[in-house]
N, C-alpha and C positions, 0 to 999 in steps of 0.2 A: 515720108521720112522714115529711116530704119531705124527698130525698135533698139530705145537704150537698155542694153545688157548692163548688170551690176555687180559688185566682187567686192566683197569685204574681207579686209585684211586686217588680220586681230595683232598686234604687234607691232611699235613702230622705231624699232633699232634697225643695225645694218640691213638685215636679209627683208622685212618688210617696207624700208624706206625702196631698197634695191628695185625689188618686186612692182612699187609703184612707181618710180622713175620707167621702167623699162614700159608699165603700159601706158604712162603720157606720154610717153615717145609711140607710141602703135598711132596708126593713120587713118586705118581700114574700119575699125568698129567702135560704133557709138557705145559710147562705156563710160557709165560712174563707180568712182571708187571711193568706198568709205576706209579712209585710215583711223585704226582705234589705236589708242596710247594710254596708257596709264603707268604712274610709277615713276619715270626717267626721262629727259627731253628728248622731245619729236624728234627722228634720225639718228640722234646721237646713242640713242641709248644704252645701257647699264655699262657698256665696252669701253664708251667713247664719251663718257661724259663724268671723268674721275674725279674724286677732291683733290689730288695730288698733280702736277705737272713734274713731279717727278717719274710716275707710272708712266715705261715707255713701252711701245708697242714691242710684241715680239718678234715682227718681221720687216724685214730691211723696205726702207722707202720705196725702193724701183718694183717693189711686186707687190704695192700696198692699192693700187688703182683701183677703182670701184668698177671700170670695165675691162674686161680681158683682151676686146680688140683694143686697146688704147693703154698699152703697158704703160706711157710715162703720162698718165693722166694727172697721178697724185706727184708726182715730181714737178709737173710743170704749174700744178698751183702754186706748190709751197713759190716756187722759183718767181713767180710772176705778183704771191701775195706779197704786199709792201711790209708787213713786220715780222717776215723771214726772209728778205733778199739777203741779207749779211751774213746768211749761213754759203760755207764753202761746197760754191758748185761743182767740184769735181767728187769729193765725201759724198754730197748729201744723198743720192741714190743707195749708199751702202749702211747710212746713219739708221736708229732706232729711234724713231721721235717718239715726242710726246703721244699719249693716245686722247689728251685734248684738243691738241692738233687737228686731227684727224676728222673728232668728229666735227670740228669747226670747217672739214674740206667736204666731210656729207651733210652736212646743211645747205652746202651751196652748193651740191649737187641735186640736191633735191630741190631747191628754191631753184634753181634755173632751169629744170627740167619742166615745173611749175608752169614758168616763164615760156618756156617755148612751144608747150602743148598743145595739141589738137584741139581747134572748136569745138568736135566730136565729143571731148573728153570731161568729165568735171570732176572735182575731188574733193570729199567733204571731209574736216577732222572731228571723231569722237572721242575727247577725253576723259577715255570711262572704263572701269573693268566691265569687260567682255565675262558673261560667269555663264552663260548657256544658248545650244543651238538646238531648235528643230527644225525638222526636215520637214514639209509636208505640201503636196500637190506642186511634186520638184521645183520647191523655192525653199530658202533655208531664212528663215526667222531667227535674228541674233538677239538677244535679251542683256542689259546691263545691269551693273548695280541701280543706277540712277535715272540713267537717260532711256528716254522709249525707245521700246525695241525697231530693228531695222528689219527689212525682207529683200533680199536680194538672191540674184542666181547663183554665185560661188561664193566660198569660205577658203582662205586660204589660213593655216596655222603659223604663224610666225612668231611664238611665243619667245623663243630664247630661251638662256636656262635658268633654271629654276634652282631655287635656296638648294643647300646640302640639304645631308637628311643629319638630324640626330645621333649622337651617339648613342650603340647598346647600352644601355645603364642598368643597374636595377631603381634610383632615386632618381626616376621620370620626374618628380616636382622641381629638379634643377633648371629646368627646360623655359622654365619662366621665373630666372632669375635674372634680374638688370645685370649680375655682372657674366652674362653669357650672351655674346653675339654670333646670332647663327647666320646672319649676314656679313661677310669678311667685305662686301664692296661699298656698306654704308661708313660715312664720314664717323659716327658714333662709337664704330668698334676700336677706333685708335684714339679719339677724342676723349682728354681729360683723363689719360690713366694717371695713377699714381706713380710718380716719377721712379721710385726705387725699387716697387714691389713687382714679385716676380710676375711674368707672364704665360699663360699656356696656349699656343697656335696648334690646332690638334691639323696634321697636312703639313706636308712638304714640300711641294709646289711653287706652280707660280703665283697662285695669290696667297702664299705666306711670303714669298719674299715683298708683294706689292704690302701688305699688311706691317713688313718690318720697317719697310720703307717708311710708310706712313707714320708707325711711333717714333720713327728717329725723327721725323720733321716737326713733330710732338716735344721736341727732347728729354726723350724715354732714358733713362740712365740706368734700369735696371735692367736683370736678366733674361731673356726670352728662351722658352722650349720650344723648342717645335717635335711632334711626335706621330711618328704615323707606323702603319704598317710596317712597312720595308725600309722607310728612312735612307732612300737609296740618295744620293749625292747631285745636287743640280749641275746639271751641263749647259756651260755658254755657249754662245754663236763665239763660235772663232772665223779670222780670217777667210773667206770664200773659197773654197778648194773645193772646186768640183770635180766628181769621181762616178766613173760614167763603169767602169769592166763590170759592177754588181747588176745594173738595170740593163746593160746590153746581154746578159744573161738570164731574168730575169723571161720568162718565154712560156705562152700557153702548154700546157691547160693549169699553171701555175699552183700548185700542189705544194699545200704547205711544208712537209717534210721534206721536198726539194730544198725549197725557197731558206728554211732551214739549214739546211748542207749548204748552200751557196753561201752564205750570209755568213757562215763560220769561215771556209774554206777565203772567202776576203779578210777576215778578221785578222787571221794567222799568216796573211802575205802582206799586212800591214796597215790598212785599212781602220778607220775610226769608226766604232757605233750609229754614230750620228752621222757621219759623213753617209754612209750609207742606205740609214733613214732617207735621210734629205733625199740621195739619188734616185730613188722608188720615189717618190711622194707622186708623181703625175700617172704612177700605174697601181697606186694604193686602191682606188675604187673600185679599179676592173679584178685586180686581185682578188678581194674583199670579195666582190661578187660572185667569183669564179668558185670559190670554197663550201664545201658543203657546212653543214650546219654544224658536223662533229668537228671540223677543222678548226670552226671561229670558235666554237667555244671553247676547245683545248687553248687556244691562241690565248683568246679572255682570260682564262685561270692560268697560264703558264707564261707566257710574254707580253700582257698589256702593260702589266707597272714597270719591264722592264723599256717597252718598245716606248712608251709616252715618254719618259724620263728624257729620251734623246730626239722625241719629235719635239717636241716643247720645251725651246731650251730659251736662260736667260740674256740678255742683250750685255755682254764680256763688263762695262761698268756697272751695273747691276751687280753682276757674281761675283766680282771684285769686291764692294761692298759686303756683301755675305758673307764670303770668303774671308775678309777682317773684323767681320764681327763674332763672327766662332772662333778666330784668332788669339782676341781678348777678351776669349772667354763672355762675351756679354748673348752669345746664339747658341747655345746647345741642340745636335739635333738626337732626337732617339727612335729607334725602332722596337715597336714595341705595343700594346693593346693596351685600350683602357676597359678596365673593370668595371671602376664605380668612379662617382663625381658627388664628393658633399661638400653641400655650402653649410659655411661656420659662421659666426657670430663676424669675425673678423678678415677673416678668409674662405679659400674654398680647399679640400681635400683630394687629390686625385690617385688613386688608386689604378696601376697600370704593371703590366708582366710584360719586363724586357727582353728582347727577342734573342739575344746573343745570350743568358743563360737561364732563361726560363723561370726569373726570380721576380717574384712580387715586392714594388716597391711605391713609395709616395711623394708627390710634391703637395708642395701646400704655395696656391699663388692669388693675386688678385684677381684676374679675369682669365676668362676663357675664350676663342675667337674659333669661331668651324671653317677651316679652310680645306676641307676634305675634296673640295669638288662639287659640281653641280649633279643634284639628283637625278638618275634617267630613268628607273621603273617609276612607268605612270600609276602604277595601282599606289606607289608611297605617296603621290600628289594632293595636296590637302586643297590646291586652287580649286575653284566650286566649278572653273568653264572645266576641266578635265575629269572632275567627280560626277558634274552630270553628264556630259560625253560618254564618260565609258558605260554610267547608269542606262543611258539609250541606248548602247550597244552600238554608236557610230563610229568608234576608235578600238583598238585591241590593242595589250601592251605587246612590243617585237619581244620574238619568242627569246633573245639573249638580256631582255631586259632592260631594253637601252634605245629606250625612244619609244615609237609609233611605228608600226608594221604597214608600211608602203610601198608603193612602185618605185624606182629609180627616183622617178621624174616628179614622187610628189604626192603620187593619189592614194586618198586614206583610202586602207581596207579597212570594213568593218568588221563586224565581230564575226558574221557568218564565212569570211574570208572573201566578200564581192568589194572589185573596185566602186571606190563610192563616186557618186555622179556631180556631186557636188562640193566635196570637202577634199581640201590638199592642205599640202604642209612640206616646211625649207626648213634647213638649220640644223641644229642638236638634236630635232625629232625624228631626224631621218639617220644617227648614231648608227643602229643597228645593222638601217639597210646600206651607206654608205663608207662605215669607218670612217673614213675622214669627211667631216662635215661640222666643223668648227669655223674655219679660218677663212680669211677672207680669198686669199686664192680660189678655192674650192666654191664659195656661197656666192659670189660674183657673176658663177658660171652657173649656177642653181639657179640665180634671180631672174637670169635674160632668160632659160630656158623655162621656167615655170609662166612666166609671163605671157610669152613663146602661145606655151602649151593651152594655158587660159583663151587668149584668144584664136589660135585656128583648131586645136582638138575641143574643144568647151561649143566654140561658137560656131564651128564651122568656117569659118571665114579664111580666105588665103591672107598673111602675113607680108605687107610689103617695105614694111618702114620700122625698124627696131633702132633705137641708140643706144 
């Protein structure tokens, strides 16, 4: 009998449920996989498993599919699940669902992949923080909080993303004050505000808008700020108009100061921002790739806050909503920096310099909520599995700050810059090396190919049966 090879996979939201769908489906090699979870439900996780059913996904039904050869995978559950038939079949490929939905359609994709799996194969669940790896006599010993440690041949990273980081302050002891939530996707940050008292959402985003949502379901009656950097204006998904003259232009060795000219030169013949985001999105990675280092990072400091704004846009009932609650006056948005943050007796103090004329000014509100964004310099990472990581020197943060310095396909560099033999990583950890590597379009095609790559580059073995 051939020896069982093993792989543990720290993470178990989208990109690591994916990951392990795709190797119970492999035929050729005997393999166990340990899935670790902690924190949020198995499959569903932090994405996909909201307090709100009103939080809806930002991408349309027909390109929501957990497999890429199987575009209408997730269309044809919803269609065939019995307490969504009554939605209109002709819309719902174009609709924004719920994103509890969803995860309720990767549960039973992972539970039927379960179901269908290789003898070969077995899958055990660890519901434990994952907090450190050694390497040693090429096996990698995984360590938990709680549970004893495991030894296996691969480590894949599928951590997902991690809290915002804090704001500059000088009165760091705000930082553990109950009325500051620096988790925007916990139930708590909207739960039980004070109905009248004002609010501060520091981010302007998508999860301040999922955050406003959540108070008004609350029936939040007072005011909301929201304040960030640039305060630039959210952009919905409009009606589908695909616009192809920018990306059929769009042509190696793709140099950003072209790609720059092009992107204007459509703007001024009529063309939408976003329309032309969208039309690039399937040559965003090779782009990315193609660019020197001086490129991305000018890109980073001169077009990321604008280029996100129109990649990541709100589902048109959503922005509507927003759109009339800064109407009546109950949404303020501002652009502008915070200074300082003190908590009072009865409230909190926020001290911040407006960006339109460079003047110091104050709110005074009940809480505070960080929607700024998930963190990606690993050195900021307070989680113990990334603090002792980098301590061993088996992880290096990516030189723009944004993620884990890898291969396309996965494989951690360590810190001496050697691909490592044992350790990979899918997701937000791979920001840096891939740009787009969020969304499920993109992570879909990361999961089958790491998987892929796990068993015939790992094992050697030829790949005959993938689902």
């Amino acid at each position: 009998m051939s020896k069982k090879h093993s792989v543990a996979i720290i993470g178990g939201g989208f990109c690591g449920t994916m990951v392990a769908v795709h190797l119970l489906c492999q035929t050729e090699v005997p393999l166990e996989i340990f899935l670790i979870n902690s924190g949020f439900p198995l499959s569903k996780g932090l994405a996909y498993s909201s307090y709100s059913h009103k939080h809806l996904l930002n991408v349309r039904a027909k390109s929501m599919s957990a497999f890429a050869d199987k575009p209408n995978d997730f269309v044809d559950w919803i269609t065939k699940h019995e307490n969504y038939r009554v939605l209109d079949q002709e819309t719902l490929p174009q609709m924004f669902l719920p994103r509890n939905i969803y995860g309720y359609y990767l549960k039973d994709v992972f539970e039927n992949a379960i179901r269908k799996k290789s003898d070969k194969t077995t899958i055990n669940f660890i519901h434990d923080e994952a907090i450190d790896i050694e390497f040693k006599d090429n096996l990698a010993n995984v360590y938990f909080s709680v549970t004893p440690s495991i030894t296996v041949n691969k480590v894949i990273l599928a951590t997902g993303n991690q809290l915002p980081l804090n704001p500059r302050i000088k009165s760091q002891a705000f930082y553990s004050s109950k009325n500051y939530f620096v988790n925007p996707w916990l139930h708590e940050a909207v739960n039980h505000p004070d109905p009248h008292k004002e609010i501060l959402i520091i981010g302007n985003g998508l999860t301040m808008a999922d955050v406003v949502i959540g108070l008004m379901e609350k029936n939040y009656k007072g005011k909301i700020y929201s304040l960030s950097t640039n305060g630039f204006d959210l952009v919905p998904h409009r009606d589908p108009r695909p616009y192809t003259g920018f990306a059929e232009e769009c042509v190696p060795p793709y140099r950003l100061e072209t790609l720059v000219k092009l992107f204007r030169k459509h703007l001024d013949a009529g063309a939408k921002s976003a329309e032309l985001v969208e039309s690039i999105r399937p040559l965003i990675q090779s782009i990315w790739q193609a660019w020197t280092y001086d490129e991305k990072k000018w890109f980073v400091s001169h077009l990321r806050h604008l280029w996100e704004v129109n990649r990541h846009r709100l589902p048109m009932q959503v922005h509507e909503q927003i759109q009339q609650l800064i109407i009546d006056n109950k949404l303020e948005i501002i652009a502008g920096r915070i200074l300082d943050i003190q908590e009072n007796v009865d409230d909190i103090t926020v001290a911040f310099r407006r960006k339109r004329d460079q003047k110091e000014y104050k709110l005074n509100v009940a809480r505070i909520i960080n929607c700024t964004g998930p963190a990606m310099d690993i050195n900021t990472y307070t989680n113990p599995l990334f603090v002792n990581l980098l301590d061993r020197k088996l992880i290096q943060p990516h030189k723009l700050k944004m993620g884990i310095e890898a291969t396309p396909t996965g494989q951690v560099l360590n810190r001496e810059g050697e691909v490592s033999s044992f350790l990979y990583t899918i997701g937000s950890n791979l920001k840096g090396v891939l740009w787009e590597s969020t969304a499920v379009p993109e992570l879909r095609v990361q999961a089958k190919r790491l998987a892929e790559e796990i068993v015939r580059g790992c094992f050697h073995n030829p790949v005959k049966s993938f689902g």
